[in-house]
N, CA, C and O atoms as CSV, one atom per row, in Angstrom:
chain,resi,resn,atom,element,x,y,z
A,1,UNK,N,N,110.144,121.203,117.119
A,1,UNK,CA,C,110.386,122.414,116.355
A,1,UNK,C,C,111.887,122.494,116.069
A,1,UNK,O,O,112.686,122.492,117.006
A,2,UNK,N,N,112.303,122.568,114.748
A,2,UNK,CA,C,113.475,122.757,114.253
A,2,UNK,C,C,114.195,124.214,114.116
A,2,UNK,O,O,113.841,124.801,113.094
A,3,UNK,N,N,114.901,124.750,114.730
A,3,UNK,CA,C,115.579,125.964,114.533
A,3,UNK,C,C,116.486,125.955,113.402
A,3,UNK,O,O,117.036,124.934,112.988
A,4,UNK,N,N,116.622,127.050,112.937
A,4,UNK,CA,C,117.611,127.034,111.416
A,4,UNK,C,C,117.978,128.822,111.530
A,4,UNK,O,O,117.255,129.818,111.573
A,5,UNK,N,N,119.643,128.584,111.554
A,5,UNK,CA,C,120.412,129.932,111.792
A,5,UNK,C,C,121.150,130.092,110.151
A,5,UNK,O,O,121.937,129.308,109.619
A,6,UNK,N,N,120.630,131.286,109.642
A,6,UNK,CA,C,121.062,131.471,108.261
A,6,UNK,C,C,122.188,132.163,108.396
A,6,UNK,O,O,121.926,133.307,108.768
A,7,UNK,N,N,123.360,131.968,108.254
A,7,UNK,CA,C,124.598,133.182,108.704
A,7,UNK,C,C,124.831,134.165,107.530
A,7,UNK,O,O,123.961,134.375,106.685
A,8,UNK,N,N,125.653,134.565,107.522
A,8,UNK,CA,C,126.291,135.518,106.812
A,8,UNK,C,C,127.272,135.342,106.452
A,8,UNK,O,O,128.062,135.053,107.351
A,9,UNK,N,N,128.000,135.396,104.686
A,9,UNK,CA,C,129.322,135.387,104.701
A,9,UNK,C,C,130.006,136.555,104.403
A,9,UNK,O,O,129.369,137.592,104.589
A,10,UNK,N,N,131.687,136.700,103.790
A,10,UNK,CA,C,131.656,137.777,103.028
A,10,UNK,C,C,130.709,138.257,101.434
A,10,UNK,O,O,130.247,139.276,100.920
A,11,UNK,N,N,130.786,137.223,101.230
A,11,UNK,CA,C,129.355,137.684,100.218
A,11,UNK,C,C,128.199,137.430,100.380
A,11,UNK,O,O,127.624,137.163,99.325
A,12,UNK,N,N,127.621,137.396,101.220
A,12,UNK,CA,C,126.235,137.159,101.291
A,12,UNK,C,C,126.078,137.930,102.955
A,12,UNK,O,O,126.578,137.361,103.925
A,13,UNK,N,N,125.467,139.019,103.078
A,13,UNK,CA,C,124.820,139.838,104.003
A,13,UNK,C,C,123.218,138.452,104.558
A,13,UNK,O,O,122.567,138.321,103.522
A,14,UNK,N,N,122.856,137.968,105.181
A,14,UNK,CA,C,121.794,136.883,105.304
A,14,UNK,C,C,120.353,137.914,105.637
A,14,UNK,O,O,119.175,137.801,105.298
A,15,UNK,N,N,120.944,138.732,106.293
A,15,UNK,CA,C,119.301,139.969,106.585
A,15,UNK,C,C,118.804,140.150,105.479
A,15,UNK,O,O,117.727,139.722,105.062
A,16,UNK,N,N,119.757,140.951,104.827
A,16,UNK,CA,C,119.579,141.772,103.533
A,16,UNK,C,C,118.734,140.579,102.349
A,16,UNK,O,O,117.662,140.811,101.790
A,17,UNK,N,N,119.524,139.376,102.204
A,17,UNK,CA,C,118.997,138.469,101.345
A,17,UNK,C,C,118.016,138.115,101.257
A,17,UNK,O,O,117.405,138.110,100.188
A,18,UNK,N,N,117.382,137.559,102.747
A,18,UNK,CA,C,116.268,137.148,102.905
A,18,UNK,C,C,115.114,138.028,103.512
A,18,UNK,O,O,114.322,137.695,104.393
A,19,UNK,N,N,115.178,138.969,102.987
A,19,UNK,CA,C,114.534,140.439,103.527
A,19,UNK,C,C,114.608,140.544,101.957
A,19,UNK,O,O,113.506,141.065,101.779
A,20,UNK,N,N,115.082,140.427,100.838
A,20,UNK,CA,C,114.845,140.822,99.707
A,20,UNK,C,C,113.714,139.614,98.977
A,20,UNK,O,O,112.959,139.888,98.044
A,21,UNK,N,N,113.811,138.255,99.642
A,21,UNK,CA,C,113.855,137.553,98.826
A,21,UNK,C,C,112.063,137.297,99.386
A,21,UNK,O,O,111.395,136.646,98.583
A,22,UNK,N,N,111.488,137.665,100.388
A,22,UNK,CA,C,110.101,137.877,101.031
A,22,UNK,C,C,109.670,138.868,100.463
A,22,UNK,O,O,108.482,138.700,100.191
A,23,UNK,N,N,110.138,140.062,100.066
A,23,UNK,CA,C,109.599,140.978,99.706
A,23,UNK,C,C,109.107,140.513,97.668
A,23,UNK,O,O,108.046,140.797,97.112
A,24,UNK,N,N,110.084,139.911,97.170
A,24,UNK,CA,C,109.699,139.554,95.900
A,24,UNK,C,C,108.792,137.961,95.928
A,24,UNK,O,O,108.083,137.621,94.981
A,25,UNK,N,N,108.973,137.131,97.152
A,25,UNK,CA,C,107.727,135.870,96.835
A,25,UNK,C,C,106.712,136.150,96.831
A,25,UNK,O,O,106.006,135.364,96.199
A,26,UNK,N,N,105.737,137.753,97.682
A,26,UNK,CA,C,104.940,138.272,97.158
A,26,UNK,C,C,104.081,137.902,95.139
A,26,UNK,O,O,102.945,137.586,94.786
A,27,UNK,N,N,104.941,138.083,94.624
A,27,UNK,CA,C,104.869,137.710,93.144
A,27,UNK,C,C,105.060,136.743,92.826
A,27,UNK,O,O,106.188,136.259,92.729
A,28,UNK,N,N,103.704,136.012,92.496
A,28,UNK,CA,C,103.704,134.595,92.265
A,28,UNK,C,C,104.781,133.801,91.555
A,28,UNK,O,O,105.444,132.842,91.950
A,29,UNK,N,N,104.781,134.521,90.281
A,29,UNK,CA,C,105.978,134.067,88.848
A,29,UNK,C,C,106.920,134.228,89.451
A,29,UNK,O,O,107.775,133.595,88.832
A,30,UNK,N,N,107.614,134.914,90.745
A,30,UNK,CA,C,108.894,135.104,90.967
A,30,UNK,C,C,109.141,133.756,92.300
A,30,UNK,O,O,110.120,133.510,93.005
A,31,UNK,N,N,107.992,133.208,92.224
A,31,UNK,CA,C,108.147,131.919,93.854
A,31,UNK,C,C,109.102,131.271,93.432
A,31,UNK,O,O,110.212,131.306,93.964
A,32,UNK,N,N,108.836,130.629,92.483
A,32,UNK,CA,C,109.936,129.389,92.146
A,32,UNK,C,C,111.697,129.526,91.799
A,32,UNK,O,O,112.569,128.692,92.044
A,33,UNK,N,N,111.821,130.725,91.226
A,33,UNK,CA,C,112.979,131.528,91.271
A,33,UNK,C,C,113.522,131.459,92.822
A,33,UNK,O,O,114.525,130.848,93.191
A,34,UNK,N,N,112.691,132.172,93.586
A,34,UNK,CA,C,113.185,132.720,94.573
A,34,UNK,C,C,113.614,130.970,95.611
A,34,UNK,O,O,114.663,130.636,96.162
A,35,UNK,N,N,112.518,130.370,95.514
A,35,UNK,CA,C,112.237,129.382,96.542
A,35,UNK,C,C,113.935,128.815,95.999
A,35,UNK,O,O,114.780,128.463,96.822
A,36,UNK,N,N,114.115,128.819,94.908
A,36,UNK,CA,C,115.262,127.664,94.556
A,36,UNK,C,C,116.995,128.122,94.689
A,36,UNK,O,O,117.978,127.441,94.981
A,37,UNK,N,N,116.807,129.966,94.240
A,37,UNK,CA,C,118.047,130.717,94.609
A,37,UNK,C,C,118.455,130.450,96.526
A,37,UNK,O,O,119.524,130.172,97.068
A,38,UNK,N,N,116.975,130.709,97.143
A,38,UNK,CA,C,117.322,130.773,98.704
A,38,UNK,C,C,117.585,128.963,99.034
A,38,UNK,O,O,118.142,128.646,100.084
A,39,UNK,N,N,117.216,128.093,98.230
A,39,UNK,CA,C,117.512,126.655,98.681
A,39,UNK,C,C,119.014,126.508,98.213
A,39,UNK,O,O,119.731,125.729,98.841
A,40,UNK,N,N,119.593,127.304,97.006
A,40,UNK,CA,C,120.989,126.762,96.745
A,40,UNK,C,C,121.877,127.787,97.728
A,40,UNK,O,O,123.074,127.587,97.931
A,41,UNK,N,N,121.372,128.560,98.130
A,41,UNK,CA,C,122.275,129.431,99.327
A,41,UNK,C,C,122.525,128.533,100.634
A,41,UNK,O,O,123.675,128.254,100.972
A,42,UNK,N,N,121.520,128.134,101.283
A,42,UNK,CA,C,121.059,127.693,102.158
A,42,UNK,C,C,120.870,125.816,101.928
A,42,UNK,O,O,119.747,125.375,102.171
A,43,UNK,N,N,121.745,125.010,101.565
A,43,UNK,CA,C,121.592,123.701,100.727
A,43,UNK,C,C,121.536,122.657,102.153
A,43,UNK,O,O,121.666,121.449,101.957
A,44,UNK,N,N,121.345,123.149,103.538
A,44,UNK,CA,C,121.348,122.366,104.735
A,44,UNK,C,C,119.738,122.616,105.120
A,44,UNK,O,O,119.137,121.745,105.748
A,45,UNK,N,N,119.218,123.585,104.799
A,45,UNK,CA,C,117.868,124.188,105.177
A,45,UNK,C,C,117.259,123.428,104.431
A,45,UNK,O,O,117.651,123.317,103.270
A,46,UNK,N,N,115.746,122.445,105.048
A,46,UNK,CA,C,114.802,121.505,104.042
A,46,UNK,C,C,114.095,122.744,102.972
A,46,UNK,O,O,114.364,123.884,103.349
A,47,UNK,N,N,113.489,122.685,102.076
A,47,UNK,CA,C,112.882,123.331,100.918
A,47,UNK,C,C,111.708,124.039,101.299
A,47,UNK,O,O,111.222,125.098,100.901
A,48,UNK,N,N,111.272,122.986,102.395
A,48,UNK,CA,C,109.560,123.488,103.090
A,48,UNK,C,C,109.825,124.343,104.233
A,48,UNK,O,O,108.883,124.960,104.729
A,49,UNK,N,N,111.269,124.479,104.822
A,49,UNK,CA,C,111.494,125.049,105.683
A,49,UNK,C,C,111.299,126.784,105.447
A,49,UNK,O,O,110.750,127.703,106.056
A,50,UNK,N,N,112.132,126.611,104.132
A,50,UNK,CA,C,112.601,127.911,103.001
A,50,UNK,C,C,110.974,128.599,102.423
A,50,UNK,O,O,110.796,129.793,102.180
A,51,UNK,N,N,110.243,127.843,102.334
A,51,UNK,CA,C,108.818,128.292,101.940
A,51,UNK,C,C,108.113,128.723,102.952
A,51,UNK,O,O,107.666,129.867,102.869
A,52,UNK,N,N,107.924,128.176,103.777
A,52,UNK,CA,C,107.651,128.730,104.958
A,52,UNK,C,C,108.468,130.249,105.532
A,52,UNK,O,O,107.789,130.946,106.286
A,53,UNK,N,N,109.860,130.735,105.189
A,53,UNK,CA,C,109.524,131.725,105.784
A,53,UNK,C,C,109.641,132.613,104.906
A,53,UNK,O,O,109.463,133.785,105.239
A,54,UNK,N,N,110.099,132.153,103.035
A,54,UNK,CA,C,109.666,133.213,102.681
A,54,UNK,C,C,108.063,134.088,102.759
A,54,UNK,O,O,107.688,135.260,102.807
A,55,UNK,N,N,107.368,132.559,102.732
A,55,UNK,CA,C,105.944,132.668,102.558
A,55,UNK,C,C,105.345,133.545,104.133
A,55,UNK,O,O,104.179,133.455,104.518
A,56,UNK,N,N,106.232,134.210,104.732
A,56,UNK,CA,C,105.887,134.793,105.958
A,56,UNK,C,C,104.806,133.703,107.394
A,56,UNK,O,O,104.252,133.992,108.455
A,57,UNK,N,N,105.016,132.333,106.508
A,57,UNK,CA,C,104.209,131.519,107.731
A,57,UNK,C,C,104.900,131.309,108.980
A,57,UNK,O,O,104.398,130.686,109.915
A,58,UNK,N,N,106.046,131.823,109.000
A,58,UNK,CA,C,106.604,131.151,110.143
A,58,UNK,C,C,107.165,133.347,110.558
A,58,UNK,O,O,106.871,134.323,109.868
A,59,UNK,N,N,107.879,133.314,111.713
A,59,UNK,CA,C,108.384,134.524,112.051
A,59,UNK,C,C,110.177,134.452,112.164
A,59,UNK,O,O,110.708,133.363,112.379
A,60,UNK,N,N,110.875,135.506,112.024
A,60,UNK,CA,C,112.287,135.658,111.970
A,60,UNK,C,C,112.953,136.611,112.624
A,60,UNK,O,O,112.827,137.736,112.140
A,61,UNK,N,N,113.551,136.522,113.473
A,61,UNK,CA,C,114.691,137.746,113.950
A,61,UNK,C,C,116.295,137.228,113.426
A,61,UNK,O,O,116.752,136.153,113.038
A,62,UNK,N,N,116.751,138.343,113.600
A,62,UNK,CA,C,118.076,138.884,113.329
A,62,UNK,C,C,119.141,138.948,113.978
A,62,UNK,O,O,119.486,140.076,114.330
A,63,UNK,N,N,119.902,137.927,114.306
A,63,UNK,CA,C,121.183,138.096,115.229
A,63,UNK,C,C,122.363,138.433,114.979
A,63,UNK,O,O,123.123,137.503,114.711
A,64,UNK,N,N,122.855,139.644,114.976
A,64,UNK,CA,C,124.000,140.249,114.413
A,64,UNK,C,C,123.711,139.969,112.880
A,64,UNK,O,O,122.851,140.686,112.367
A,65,UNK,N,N,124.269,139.103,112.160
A,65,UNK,CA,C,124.560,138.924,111.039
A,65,UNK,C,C,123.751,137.999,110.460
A,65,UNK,O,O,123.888,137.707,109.272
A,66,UNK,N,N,122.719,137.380,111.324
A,66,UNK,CA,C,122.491,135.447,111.347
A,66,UNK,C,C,120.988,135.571,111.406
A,66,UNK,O,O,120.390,136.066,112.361
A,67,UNK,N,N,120.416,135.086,110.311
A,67,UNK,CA,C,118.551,135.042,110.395
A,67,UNK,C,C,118.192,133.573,111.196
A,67,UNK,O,O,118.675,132.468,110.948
A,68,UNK,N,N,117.653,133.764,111.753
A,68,UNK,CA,C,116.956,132.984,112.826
A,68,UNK,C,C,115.542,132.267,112.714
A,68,UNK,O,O,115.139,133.086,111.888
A,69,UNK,N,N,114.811,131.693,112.814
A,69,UNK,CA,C,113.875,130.749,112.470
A,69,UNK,C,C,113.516,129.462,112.828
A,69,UNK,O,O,114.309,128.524,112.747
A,70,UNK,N,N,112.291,129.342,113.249
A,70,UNK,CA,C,112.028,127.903,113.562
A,70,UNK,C,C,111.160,127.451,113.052
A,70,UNK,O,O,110.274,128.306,113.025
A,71,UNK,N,N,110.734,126.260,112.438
A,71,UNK,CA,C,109.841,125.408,111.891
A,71,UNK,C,C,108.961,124.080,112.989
A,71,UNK,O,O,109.420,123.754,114.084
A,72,UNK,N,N,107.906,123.588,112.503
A,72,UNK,CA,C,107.302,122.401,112.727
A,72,UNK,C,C,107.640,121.656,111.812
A,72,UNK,O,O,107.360,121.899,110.638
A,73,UNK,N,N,108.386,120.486,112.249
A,73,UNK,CA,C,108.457,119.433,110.840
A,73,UNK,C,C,107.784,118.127,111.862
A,73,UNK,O,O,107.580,117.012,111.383
């Protein structure tokens, strides 16, 4: 199981982002948008990793500033 810590910069809040960006993959037409904005944020994170948690298959907490996550690869 692979862990993957999304941080935060000054421009990019990482809660907020990816808390926005689950709430819109809901909407099909908006997957591919979304899947590819959160892969160029995140360009160390694999693609299937990124689908997985927008797609709510996997679970996430919040560390201070830093989204948290683990995968099966």
């Amino acid at each position: 199981m692979t862990e993957y810590r999304l941080g935060s910069t000054d421009s990019i809040y990482s809660p907020n982002v990816i808390a926005w960006a689950i709430n819109g993959y809901h909407f099909a037409d908006d997957r591919p948008k979304l899947l590819n904005g959160i892969s160029i944020t995140f360009p160390s994170v694999p693609t299937t990793a990124i689908e997985k948690l927008l797609s709510k298959a996997v679970p996430y907490t919040v560390e201070g500033e830093t989204v948290v996550f683990s995968v099966d690869e």
